[in-house]
ZAROFI-858161 format. One record per residue (C-alpha): x, y, z; residue in three letters. Coordinates in pm, whole numbers, plus 50000, padded with zeros to 5 digits. Layout:
! residues N
XYZALA ...
! end
This chain:
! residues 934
875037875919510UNK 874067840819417UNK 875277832119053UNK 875757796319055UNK 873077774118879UNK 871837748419057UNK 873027718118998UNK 870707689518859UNK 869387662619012UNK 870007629718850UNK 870007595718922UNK 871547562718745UNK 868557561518515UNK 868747561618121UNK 866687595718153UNK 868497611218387UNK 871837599018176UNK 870287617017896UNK 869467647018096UNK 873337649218198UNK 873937651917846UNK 871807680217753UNK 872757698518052UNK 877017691917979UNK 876447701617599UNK 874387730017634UNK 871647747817348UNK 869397772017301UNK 866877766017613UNK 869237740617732UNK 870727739918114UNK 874007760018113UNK 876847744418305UNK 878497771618408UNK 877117810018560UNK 873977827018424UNK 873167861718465UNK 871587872618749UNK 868867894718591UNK 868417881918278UNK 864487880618264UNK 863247863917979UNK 866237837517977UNK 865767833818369UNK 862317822718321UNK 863137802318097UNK 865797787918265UNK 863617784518578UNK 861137765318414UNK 863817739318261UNK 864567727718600UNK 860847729518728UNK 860867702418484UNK 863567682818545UNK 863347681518923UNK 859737674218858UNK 859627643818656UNK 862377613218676UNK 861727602118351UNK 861187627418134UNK 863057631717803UNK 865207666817762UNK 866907656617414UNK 865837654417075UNK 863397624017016UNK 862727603816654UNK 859717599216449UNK 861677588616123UNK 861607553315947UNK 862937535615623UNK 859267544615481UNK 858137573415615UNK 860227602215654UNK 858307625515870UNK 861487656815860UNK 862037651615513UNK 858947675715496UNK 858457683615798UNK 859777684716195UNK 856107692716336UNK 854457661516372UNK 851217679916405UNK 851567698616100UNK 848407696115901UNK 847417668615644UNK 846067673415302UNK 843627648615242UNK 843227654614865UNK 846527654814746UNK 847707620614596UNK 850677615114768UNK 851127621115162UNK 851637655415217UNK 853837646815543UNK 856017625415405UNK 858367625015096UNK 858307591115090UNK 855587572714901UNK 854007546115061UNK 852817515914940UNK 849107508114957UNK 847837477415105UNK 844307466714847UNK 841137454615024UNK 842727414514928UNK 845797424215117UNK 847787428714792UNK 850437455714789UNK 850897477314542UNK 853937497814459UNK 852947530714363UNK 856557552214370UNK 860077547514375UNK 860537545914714UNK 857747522214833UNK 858667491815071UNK 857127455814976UNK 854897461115226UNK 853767480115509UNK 854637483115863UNK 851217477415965UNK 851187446615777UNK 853387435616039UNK 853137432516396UNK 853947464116610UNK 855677439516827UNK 857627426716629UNK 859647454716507UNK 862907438216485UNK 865127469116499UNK 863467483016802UNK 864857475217129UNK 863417461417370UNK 860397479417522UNK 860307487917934UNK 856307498917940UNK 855067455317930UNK 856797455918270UNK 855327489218368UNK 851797487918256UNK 851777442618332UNK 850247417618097UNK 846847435918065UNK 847747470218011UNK 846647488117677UNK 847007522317524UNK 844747536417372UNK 846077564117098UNK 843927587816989UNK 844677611816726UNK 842877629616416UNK 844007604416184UNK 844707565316197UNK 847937551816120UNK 846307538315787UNK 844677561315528UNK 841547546715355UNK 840627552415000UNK 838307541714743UNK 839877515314505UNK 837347506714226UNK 834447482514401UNK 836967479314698UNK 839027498314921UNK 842687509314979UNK 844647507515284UNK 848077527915282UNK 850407533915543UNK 849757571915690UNK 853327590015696UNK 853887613616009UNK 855717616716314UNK 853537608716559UNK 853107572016345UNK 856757565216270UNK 857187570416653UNK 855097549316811UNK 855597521816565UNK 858357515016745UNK 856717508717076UNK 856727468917141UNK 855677445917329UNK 852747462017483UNK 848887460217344UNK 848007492217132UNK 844757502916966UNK 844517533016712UNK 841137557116689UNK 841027582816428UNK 839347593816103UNK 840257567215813UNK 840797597815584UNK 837587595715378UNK 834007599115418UNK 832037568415395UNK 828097577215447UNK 826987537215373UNK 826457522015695UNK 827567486115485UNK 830917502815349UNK 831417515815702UNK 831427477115833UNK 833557463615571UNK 836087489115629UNK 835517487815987UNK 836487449516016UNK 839897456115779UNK 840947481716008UNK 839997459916351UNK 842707434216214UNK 844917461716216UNK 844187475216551UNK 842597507516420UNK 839247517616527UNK 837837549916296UNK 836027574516352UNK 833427579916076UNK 832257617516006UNK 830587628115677UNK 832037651115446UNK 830467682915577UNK 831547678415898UNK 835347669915782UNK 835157704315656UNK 833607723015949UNK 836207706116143UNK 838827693516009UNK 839327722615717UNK 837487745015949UNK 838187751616329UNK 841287734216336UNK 843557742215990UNK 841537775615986UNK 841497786616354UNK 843777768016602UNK 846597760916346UNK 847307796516239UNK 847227811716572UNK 849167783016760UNK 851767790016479UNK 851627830016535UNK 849607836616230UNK 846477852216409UNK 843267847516336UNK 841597846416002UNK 839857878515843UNK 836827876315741UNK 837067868315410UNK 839107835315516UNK 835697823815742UNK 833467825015490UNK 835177801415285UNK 834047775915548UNK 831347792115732UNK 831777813216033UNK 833467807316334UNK 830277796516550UNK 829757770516233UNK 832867755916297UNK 833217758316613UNK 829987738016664UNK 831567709516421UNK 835197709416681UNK 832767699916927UNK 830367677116754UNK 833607659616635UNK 835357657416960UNK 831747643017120UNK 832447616116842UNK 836177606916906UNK 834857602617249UNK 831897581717196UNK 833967553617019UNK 836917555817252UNK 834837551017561UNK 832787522617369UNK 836457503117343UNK 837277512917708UNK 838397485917939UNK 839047493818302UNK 843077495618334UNK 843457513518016UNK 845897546317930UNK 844577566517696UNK 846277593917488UNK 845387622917330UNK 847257643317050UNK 847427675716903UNK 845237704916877UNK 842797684716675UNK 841237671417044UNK 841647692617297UNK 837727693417457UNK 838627652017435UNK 840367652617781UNK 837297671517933UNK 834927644217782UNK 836897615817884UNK 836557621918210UNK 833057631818243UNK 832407597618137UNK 834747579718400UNK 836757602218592UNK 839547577918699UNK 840097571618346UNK 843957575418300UNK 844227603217995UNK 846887624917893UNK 847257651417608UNK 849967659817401UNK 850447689917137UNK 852517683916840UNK 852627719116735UNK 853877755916968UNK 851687766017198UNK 851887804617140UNK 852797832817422UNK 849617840517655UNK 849597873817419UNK 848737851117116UNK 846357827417263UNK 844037851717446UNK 842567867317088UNK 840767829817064UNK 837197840917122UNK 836657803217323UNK 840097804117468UNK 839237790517865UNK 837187766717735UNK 840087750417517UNK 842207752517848UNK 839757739418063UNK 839327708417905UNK 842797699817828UNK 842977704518213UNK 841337673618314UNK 844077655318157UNK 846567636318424UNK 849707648618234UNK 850047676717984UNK 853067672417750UNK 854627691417466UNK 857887688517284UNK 859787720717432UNK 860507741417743UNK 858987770317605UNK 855517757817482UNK 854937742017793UNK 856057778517999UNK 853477795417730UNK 850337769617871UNK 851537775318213UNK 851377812018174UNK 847867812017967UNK 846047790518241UNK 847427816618500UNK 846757844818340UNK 843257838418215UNK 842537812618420UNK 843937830118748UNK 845147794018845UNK 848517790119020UNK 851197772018887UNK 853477752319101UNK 856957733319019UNK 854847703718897UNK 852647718118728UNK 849257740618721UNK 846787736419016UNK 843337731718898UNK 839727719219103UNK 842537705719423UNK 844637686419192UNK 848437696119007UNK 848247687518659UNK 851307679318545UNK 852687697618287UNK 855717683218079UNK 858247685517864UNK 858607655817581UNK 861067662617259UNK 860477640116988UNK 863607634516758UNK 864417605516497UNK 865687568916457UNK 869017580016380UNK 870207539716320UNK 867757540016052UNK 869287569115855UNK 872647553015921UNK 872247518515799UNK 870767536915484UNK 873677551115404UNK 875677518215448UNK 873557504315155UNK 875427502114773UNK 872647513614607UNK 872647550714856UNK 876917551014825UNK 875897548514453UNK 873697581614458UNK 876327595014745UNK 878957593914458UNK 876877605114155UNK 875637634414369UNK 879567640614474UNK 879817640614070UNK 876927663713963UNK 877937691114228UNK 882227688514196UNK 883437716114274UNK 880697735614446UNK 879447736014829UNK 876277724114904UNK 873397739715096UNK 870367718915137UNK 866457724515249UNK 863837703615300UNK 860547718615397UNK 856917714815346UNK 855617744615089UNK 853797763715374UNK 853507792715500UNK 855607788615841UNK 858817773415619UNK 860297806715573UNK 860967793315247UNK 860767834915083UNK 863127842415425UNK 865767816115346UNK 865827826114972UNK 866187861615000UNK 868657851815263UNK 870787833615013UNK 870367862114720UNK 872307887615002UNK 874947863615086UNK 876097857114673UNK 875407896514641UNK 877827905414897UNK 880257875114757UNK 881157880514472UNK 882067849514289UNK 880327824614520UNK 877507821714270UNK 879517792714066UNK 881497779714405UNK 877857769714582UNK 874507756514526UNK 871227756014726UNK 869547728714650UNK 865467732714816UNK 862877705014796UNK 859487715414832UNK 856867694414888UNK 854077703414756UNK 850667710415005UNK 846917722315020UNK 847637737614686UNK 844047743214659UNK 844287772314936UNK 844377807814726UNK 846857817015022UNK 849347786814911UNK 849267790914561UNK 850407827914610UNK 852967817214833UNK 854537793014537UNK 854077821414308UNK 855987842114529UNK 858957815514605UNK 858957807314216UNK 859607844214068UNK 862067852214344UNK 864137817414259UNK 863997827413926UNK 864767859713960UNK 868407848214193UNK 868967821813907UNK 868687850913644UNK 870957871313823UNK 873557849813970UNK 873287821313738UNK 875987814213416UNK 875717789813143UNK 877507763713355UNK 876137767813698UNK 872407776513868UNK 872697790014231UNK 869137779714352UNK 868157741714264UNK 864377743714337UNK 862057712914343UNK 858417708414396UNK 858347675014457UNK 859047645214684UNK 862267630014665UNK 862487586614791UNK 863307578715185UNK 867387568614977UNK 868217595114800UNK 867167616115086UNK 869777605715308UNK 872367605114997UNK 871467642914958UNK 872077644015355UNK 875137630815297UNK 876887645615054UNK 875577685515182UNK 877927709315335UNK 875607731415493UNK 871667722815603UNK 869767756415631UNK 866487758215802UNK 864527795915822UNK 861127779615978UNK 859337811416090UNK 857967786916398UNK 858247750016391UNK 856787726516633UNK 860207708716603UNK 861887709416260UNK 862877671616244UNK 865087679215930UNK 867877692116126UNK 868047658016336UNK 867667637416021UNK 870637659815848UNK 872937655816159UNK 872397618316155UNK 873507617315829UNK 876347639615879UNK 879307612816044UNK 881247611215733UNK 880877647015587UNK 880487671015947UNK 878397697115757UNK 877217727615896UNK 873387733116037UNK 871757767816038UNK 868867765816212UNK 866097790216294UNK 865427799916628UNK 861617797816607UNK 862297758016509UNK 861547735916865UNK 864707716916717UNK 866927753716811UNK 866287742917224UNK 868337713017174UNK 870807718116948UNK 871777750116960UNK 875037742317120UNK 876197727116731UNK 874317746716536UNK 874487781616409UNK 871087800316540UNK 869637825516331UNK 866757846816310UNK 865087844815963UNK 863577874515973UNK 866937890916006UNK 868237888015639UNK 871567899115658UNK 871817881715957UNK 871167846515758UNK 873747859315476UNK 876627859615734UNK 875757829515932UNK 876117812815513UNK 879227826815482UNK 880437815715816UNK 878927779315760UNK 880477778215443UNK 883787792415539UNK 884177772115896UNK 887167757315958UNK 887177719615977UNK 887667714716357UNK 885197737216409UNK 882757718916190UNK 883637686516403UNK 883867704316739UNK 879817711416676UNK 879067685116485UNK 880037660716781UNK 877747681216981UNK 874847674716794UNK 875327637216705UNK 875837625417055UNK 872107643317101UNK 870497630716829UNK 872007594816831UNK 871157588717219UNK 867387596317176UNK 865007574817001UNK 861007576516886UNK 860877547617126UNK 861697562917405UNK 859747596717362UNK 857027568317353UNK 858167548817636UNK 859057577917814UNK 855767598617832UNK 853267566217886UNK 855567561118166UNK 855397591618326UNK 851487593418260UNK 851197557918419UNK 853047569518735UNK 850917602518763UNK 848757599219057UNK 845027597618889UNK 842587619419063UNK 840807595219239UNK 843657581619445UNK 843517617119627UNK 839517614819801UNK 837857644619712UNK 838057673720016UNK 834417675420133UNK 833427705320373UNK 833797702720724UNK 830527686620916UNK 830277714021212UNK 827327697621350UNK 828807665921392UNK 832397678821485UNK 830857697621740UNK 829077663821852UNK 831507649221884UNK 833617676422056UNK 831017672422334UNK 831227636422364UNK 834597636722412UNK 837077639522750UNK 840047650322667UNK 840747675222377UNK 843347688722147UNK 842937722321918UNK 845497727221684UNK 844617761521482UNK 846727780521242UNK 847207822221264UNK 847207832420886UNK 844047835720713UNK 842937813720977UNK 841967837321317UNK 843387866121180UNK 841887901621058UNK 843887917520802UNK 844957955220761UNK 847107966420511UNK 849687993720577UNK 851688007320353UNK 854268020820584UNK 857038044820407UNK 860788040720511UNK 863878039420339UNK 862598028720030UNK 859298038419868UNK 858448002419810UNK 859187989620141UNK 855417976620281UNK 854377961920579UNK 851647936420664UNK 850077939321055UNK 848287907121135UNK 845467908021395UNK 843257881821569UNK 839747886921441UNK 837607899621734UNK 834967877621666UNK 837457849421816UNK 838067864222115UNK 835177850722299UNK 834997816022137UNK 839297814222222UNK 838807827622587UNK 836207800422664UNK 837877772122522UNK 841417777222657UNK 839757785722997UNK 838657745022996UNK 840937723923198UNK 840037693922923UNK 841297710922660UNK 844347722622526UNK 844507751522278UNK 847897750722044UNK 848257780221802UNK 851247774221557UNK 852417798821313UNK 854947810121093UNK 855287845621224UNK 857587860921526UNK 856937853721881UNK 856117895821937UNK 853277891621698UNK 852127856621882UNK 852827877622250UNK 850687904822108UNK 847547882522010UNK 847677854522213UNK 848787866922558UNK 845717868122716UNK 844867832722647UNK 845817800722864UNK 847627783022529UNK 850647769722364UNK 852537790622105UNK 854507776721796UNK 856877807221654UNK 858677807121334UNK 856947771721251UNK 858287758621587UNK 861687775521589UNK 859887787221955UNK 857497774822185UNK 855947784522509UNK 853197782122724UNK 851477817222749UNK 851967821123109UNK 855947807523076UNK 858597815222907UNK 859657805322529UNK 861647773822507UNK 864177763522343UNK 863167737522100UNK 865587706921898UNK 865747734921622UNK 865927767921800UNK 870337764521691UNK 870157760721310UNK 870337789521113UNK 870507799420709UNK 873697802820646UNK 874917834620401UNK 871337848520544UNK 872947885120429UNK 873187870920043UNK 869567857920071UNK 868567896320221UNK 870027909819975UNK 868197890719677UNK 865057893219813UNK 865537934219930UNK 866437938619534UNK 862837918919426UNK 861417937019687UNK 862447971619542UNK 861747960319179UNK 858247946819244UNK 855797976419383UNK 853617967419663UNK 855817935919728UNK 857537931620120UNK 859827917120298UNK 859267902020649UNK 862857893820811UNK 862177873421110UNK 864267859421342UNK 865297826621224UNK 863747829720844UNK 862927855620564UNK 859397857020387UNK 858787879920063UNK 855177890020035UNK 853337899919646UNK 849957896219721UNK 849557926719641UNK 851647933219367UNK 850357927918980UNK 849707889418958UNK 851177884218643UNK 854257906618763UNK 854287891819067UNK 854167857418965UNK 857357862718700UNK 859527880118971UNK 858387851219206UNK 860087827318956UNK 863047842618884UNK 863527849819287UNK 863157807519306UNK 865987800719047UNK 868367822419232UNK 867487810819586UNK 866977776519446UNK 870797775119329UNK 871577794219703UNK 869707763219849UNK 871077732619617UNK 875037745819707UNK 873757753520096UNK 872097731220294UNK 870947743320548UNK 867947762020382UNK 864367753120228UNK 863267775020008UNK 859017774820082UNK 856917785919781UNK 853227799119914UNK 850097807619726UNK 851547848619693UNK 854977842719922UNK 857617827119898UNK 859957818820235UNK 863727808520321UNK 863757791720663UNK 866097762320805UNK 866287732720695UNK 863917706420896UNK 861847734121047UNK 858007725820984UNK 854827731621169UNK 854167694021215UNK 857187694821364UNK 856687715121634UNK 853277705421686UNK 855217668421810UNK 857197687422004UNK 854897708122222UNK 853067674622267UNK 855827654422415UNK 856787682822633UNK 852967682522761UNK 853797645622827UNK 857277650923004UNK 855267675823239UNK 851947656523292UNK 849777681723228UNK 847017659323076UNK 846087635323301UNK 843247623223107UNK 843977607922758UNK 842827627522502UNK 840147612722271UNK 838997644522012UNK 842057661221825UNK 840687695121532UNK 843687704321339UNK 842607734621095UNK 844347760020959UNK 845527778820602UNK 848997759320599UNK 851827754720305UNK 852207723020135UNK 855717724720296UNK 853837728520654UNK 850577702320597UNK 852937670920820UNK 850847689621090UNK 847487673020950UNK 849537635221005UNK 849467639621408UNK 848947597721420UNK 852387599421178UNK 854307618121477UNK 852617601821755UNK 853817564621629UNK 857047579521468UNK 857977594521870UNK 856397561022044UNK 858687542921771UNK 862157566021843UNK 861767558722220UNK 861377527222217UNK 864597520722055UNK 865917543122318UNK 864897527822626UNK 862857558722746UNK 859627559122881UNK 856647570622667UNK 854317590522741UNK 853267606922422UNK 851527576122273UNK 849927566922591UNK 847837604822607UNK 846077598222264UNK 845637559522327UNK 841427566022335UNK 841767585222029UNK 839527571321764UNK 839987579121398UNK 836617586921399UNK 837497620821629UNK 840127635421465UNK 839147663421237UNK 841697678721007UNK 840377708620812UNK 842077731120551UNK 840717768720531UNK 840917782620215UNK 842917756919980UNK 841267729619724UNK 844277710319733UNK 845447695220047UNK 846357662620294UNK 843757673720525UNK 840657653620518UNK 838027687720551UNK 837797720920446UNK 836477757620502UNK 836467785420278UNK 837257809220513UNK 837987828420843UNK 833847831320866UNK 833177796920841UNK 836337793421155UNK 834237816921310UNK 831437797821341UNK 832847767921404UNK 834567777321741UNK 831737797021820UNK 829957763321786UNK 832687747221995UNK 832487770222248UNK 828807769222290UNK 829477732822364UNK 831827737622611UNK 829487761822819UNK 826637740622847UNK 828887713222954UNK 830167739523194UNK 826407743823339UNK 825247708523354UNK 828627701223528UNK 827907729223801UNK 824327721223810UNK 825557682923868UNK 827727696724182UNK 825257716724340UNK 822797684824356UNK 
! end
C-alpha cells in the first residue's frame, strides 16, 4: 500500500521557506512529515486539499499572518478580522485600544489611556518606518494601484459639534494592510455614519480624499437593512454555524426579502463609486461577507477588470450554507472573482464543496471550474506583527506593569482570555470549563487565577445582553464558591484594557485559554505567543479557532464543548513540565515570528496579479461548420484528427457481475450514424483519417477495422495503420512501476464506491465514477489522488491524469499530442502524402493532460527543430508547408474550458459535421469523374 505523503514542492522563495516550516512543525490541518493513515476520510480530505494548495500557488502563505499594531490591537478582542462592528458603541468594538481622533482642523485629540499622538493615517502608508521593504512596486510597476474595498474605511467619521471627527478604525484587515508600502492604495467603504446633506457629504468627502479614502454614503435606513440586516442578521450567524434567524429575530429588521433587497442595493452602490475611481491597470479587492454580489458587478462593468475576494470569517460545511434561501446566487457572484482567498484550509475545502454540490461545478487542483475558466481558490492566514508586541515589552514603562502584575498575582498561576463579549467566544464554555477543573482540584482555587477581559459589544441586541447576564451569574457564582477572603478565582472585566498593559498581561500569564465556539482566526493566541519569549506559557486553544490549523503542533487543542475535556487540558497546562512548555512554545514562536501582516498583504495581491485574467484566454466560440466545410473543399491535402470518447462513440452501460458485486464495466461503441460519413472520408486518397484514443488496441480493432485509418492506443503507447500491424512507438517500453500497489488502491476505491470501475489496460489503469453518487464520488476521487499522488511524487515514472468523472495512472511522457507527432513523421518516413497538406480538423473530448494534440504547429516546428540539430532530413515540416492558419480547425466537444480554438456540445453536433464533410468529399468525387469522362 502507498503510505508515504508526498513530499512538497518548494523552491528558494521566502513562501516556499515558510511553507517548509509549517510542513517540518506540523498542526492541526498542517502537512505531516511523516506517514498518514491510509483511510482516514475526513483528515485525508483535508490533507488532500492542503497540498492542492500548495502545489497550486508559489506564493501563497501557509503560516499564521499579522494584523496587530502599537494602536490597534485587532486579537486583543478579537482573531476574526471580519467580525462585526458596532457602530454605536463609543469606543471601537474591535479593538481594545482607544484610538485617537483626528478633528475636522487636523487636531488630535486624546480620548483614552492608550491613544498615540496621532494616527497612522495621518502619516503616509509609505512611509511606515518599521515595515520592510515592500516587493508588490516591483510587481505591479510605477502605475499600479489597489483598490481595497471593504464595508468600512480605515477612518471612522463622526459628528463633532459644527464639524466632523476623523478616528483611526481598529481591525485586522486595517492594521494589516497599513503595512503595505511603497505601492499606491485607495480605500472605499462606509465612513461609519449617515450623512443625508449633499454639502456635509462634500466636506467630508474632500477630508477623506487627502487620506486616500473614498466613502460610500448610504442613509440610515439602508445601514440597517444592510448592514444590521442581511449581513450581522443573516450571513454572519450562519457563516459562524449559528443558523438562521427565527422569526421573531427578522422582524426586528424587516423580513428577509427587505433586507435582502438593501445587500443588493448596497453592493450596486460600493460598485458604482469603485468603478467611477477605476483606472485601466488597477487590482481591486474585495473583503468579507459584507460584498460578495461585488465581484459579479465588477465585472459586468469591465470584465478584464482584475478583482479578487477575500472572507475574513469561516465559510461553513456545504450542510450549513445550503439552508440560505439565495445561496447560488451568493456563490455565483463571488465566482467571477480571479482569485478566491480565505484564511484556512478548511474554509476554502467548505466553498469548494458548496459550489460543487449546489452548483454541480467541478473542482480541479487549482481551483473550481466555472463558464471555461478555473477560479482560483486559496488559502491566505493572516497572523500579527509580532516585532511590534516585542519592542513593547522592551519599553520601562510595560517592565513596570510586567513587575506590578508579577506583584498583584505572587504566588498564583495565571490563566488569561481576551475575547470579544459575543456569542461565538465560548466565553459560558471556558468558564464552566474552569469551575470543573478547581472542583476536581481541590486547593487550586487560591494557587490560580483566570483573569477574562471582555469587551463589551452590540449590547443593544436582547440576545447579547442575556449572554452577559448569563457569563455574570455563573462568574459569580465560581467566585462564591471557590473564592476566600484573600483570593478570587475568576477576575472578570468588561472593559478594554490599553495596547501596554495588554502585552504586560501577555507577559506575565502562564496559561492563555481560548474556547471560541468558531473563530475566523483567533488572533489572541498569536499575540499571546509573541509575547511569550521570556515566560513560555501554555496556549489552549479551541479547535473551531482558524488559529488551531497552524499552531496546533504547540498548543494544547481542545474542544469547548467538551467540559471535562477543557478541565484536564488546565490541569495539564498548568502542571507541564518546563521543557515541555519550551519544546511547544518554540514551535509556535518560530510560526508566528516568520509571518507578518505585510506579507499576507504582499502575498495575496501577488498571487491575484499573476492570475491569468479572463480575457487573456479568448472566449471558445462554436465551431463554423459551414465555413470549415468550405474550406475542407478548397483544400488538397487533408488531415482529420478525431478523438473516440464522447466523441464518435455510442454508449451502453453494462453492469456486468464478477467477483465482486461492484465490479462494472463500460462497452464503448462507434455511433452508427458515423459509419457512413468515416467510410467516405477515409476511402479519399487526399485525406488521412487519425483516430487517437486512450483505450486498448481490441476496442480500436473492434471499431475501426473496417476503415482505411491510423490508430493511436493507450494515448499513443500503439499505433498502426488499419490494414498493418501495430508499431512499436518511442514509448511502447516504459511502464508504471509497482503497477500491482496502484491495482490494488484503486480495486479497494473501486469496491468502496458502488457503480464505480476499473479499466486495467495494457500499459495504464483508469477508475471510472460517472456513475457513482457525485458528491461520493467526487470525495473518494480525492482521497484516491492523495494516495496515488504520494505513489507518483516517490515514483517517477507515472502521471497521475485527473478527468471530468475518471481519474488515470499511465507512464510518464505518454500523451495524445504525442503520438499524434509520431504517426505524422512516420507518414513522412514512408511518403505516403505526396501532396502537402493544407486543411488539418483536430476535435475531440480530450483531458487537459491530453489537449498538446490541439498545438500540431508546436510539434511540427519542435520535430523540424530536433532534426535539424541532428543532421537528418525532414520531411515532417515540409508536408504541412501550404498549411495556412486560417485552415486549421481545432474543436473541443463537450468542455467550456480548453486550448482548442472551437467547440461542440456534443457527439450530434460531430455528427453533423462529418456528415457535412463527407457530403463535400462526394461531390468533389462526381465533378472529378465527370471531369475524366470529358
Amino acid at each position: 500500500m502507498l503510505h508515504a505523503a508526498p513530499p512538497l514542492e518548494v523552491g528558494g522563495s521566502g513562501a516556499a521557506h515558510r511553507r517548509c516550516l509549517l510542513r517540518d512543525h506540523g498542526g492541526h490541518g498542517a502537512v505531516p512529515a511523516g506517514p498518514f493513515p491510509l483511510y482516514g476520510d475526513d483528515a485525508a480530505t483535508t490533507k488532500f486539499l492542503l497540498e492542492r494548495i500548495l502545489r497550486g500557488s508559489s506564493i501563497a502563505p501557509y503560516l499564521p499572518s499579522s494584523a496587530s499594531s502599537a494602536s490597534s490591537s485587532t486579537a486583543a478582542v478579537d482573531a476574526d478580522p471580519g467580525q462585526r462592528e458596532d457602530e454605536d458603541t463609543e469606543e471601537p468594538a474591535s479593538g481594545l485600544v482607544p484610538s485617537a481622533r483626528v478633528r475636522g482642523d487636523g487636531t488630535t485629540d486624546a480620548s483614552g489611556a492608550g491613544a498615540a499622538p496621532e494616527t497612522a493615517l495621518q502619516r503616509p502608508l509609505e512611509s511606515a518606518s518599521s515595515a520592510p521593504v515592500s516587493c508588490l512596486p516591483a510587481i505591479l510597476g510605477p502605475e499600479g494601484r489597489i483598490l481595497v474595498v471593504a464595508n468600512r474605511l480605515p477612518v471612522t467619521v463622526k459628528r463633532l459639534g459644527d464639524g466632523w471627527d476623523y478616528a483611526d478604525s481598529s481591525g485586522g484587515l486595517v492594521s494589516a494592510l497599513r503595512g503595505v508600502t511603497g505601492v499606491k492604495m485607495k480605500w472605499v467603504g462606509w465612513p461609519g455614519v449617515s450623512i443625508p446633506d449633499k454639502e456635509e457629504q462634500t466636506i467630508v468627502m474632500n477630508k477623506l480624499t487627502t487620506l486616500r479614502c473614498v466613502p460610500v454614503f448610504m442613509d440610515q435606513e439602508l445601514v440597517d437593512q444592510y448592514y444590521s440586516g442581511y449581513c450581522n442578521n443573516i450571513l454572519w450567524p450562519l457563516f459562524h454555524y449559528m443558523g438562521l434567524p427565527q422569526d421573531y429575530r427578522f422582524n426586528k429588521t424587516k423580513d428577509y426579502k427587505s433586507q435582502l433587497k438593501a445587500y443588493e442595493k448596497a453592493n450596486q452602490m460600493f460598485t458604482d463609486v469603485v468603478c467611477q475611481i477605476y483606472e485601466k491597470g488597477d487590482i481591486v479587492w474585495c473583503h468579507d461577507y459584507h460584498l460578495m454580489l461585488l465581484p459579479s458587478l465588477l465585472k459586468k462593468h469591465d470584465i478584464n477588470m482584475k478583482v479578487g475576494w477575500f472572507l475574513h470569517t469561516p465559510f461553513p460545511s456545504s450542510e450549513i450554507y445550503r439552508a440560505l434561501p439565495n445561496r447560488m446566487d451568493l456563490l455565483k457572484a463571488v465566482l467571477k472573482s480571479d482569485l478566491v482567498g480565505f484564511h484556512t484550509y478548511d474554509y476554502a475545502r467548505h466553498f469548494v464543496s458548496a459550489c460543487t454540490s449546489l452548483l454541480g461545478l467541478e473542482s480541479y487542483l487549482e481551483g473550481v471550474e466555472v463558464e471555461g475558466r478555473i477560479v482560483k481558490v486559496e488559502a491566505f492566514p493572516i497572523g500579527i506583527d509580532s516585532s511590534k508586541f516585542k519592542d513593547t515589552l522592551e519599553l520601562p514603562e510595560v517592565k513596570a506593569k510586567i513587575a506590578d502584575f508579577k506583584s498583584i498575582f505572587a504566588g498564583r498561576q495565571v490563566m488569561l482570555g481576551v475575547d470579544r463579549f459575543d456569542m461565538i467566544k465560548g466565553l459560558l464554555q471556558k468558564v464552566l470549563a474552569f469551575e470543573k477543573y478547581l472542583e476536581e482540584n481541590t486547593g487550586m482555587n487560591e494557587k490560580v487565577v483566570l483573569l477574562q477581559i471582555a469587551v463589551p459589544t452590540r449590547s443593544d441586541v436582547p440576545e447579547y445582553r442575556r449572554l452577559a447576564s448569563q457569563v455574570h451569574e455563573l462568574v459569580a457564582r465560581v467566585n462564591g464558591r471557590f473564592g476566600t477572603i484573600r483570593t478570587t478565582p475568576i477576575h472578570h472585566l468588561d472593559q478594554t484594557v490599553d495596547f501596554p498593559q495588554l502585552c504586560a498581561l501577555y507577559a506575565v500569564t502562564d496559561v492563555a485559554l481560548v474556547t471560541s465556539l468558531r473563530d475566523g482566526m483567533n488572533l489572541v493566541s498569536y499575540e499571546f505567543v509573541a509575547c511569550q519569549e521570556s515566560n513560555k506559557g501554555v496556549l489552549i486553544l479551541s479547535e473551531f479557532a482558524g488559529a488551531a490549523q497552524s499552531l496546533g503542533a504547540g498548543a494544547i487543542i481542545v474542544n469547548p464543548w467538551d467540559t471535562a475535556e477543557v478541565a484536564n487540558s488546565i490541569k495539564a497546562a498548568l502542571a507541564m513540565p518546563a521543557h515541555d512548555r519550551e519544546e511547544r512554545h518554540r514551535h509556535n514562536y518560530e510560526l508566528v515570528s516568520a509571518y507578518s501582516a505585510q506579507e499576507w498583504a504582499e502575498d495575496y495581491v501577488r498571487e491575484l496579479h499573476k492570475t491569468a485574467p479572463v480575457h487573456t484566454k479568448q472566449p471558445i466560440v462554436v465551431l463554423p461548420i459551414e465555413e470549415t466545410t468550405s474550406r475542407y473543399a478548397q483544400s488538397r491535402s487533408r488531415l482529420l484528427i478525431l478523438g473516440f470518447h464522447e466523441t464518435l462513440t455510442e454508449q451502453v452501460q453494462s453492469f456486468e457481475r464478477g467477483a465482486s458485486d461492484q465490479t462494472a464495466s463500460m462497452k464503448l461503441k462507434l455511433n452508427p450514424e458515423f459509419k457512413g460519413p468515416l467510410k467516405t472520408l477515409c476511402d479519399d486518397e487526399d485525406t488521412t483519417v487519425i483516430v487517437v484514443s486512450g483505450y486498448g488496441r481490441i476496442i480500436l480493432e473492434e471499431n475501426f477495422g473496417e476503415f482505411e485509418m491510423w490508430l493511436a492506443a493507450e494515448n499513443g503507447m500503439f499505433l498502426r495503420r488499419t490494414t498493418g500491424e501495430w508499431m512499436a512507438t518511442t514509448t511502447e517500453h516504459l511502464e508504471i512501476g509497482c503497477s500491482d500497489s496502484v491495482k490494488k488502491v484503486i480495486e479497494y476505491f473501486t469496491r468502496r464506491t458502488p457503480n464505480s470501475y476499473l479499466e486495467q489496460r495494457e500499459k495504464s489503469f483508469v477508475w471510472n465514477y460517472k456513475y457513482s453518487d457525485d458528491d461520493f464520488g467526487r470525495n473518494q476521487a480525492k482521497e484516491m489522488l492523495q494516495h496515488l499522488g504520494s505513489y507518483s511524487s516517490s515514483n517517477r515514472s507515472a502521471d497521475i491524469v485527473q478527468g471530468r468523472r475518471s481519474i488515470e495512472v499511465r507512464p510518464v511522457g505518454v500523451t495524445k499530442g504525442n503520438a499524434v507527432n509520431e504517426i505524422i513523421e512516420e507518414l513522412g518516413r514512408r511518403r505516403n502524402i505526396t501532396t502537402p497538406i493544407d486543411f488539418v480538423l483536430c476535435i475531440g473530448h480530450f483531458l487537459a493532460k491530453d489537449e498538446d494534440v490541439y498545438t500540431l504547429p508546436y510539434f511540427i516546428q519542435r520535430a523540424s527543430k530536433r532534426k535539424a540539430k541532428a543532421g537528418q532530413e525532414d520531411c515532417t515540416s515540409i508536408m504541412f508547408d501550404d498549411l495556412k492558419a486560417e485552415n486549421y480547425f481545432s474543436c473541443t466537444v463537450g468542455r467550456e474550458c480548453s486550448l482548442a480554438k472551437y467547440k461542440l456540445q456534443g457527439t450530434r453536433d460531430v455528427v453533423t459535421l462529418l456528415r457535412s464533410l463527407a457530403n463535400t468529399e462526394a461531390a468533389l468525387d462526381i465533378a472529378d469523374h465527370d471531369g475524366s469522362q470529358l
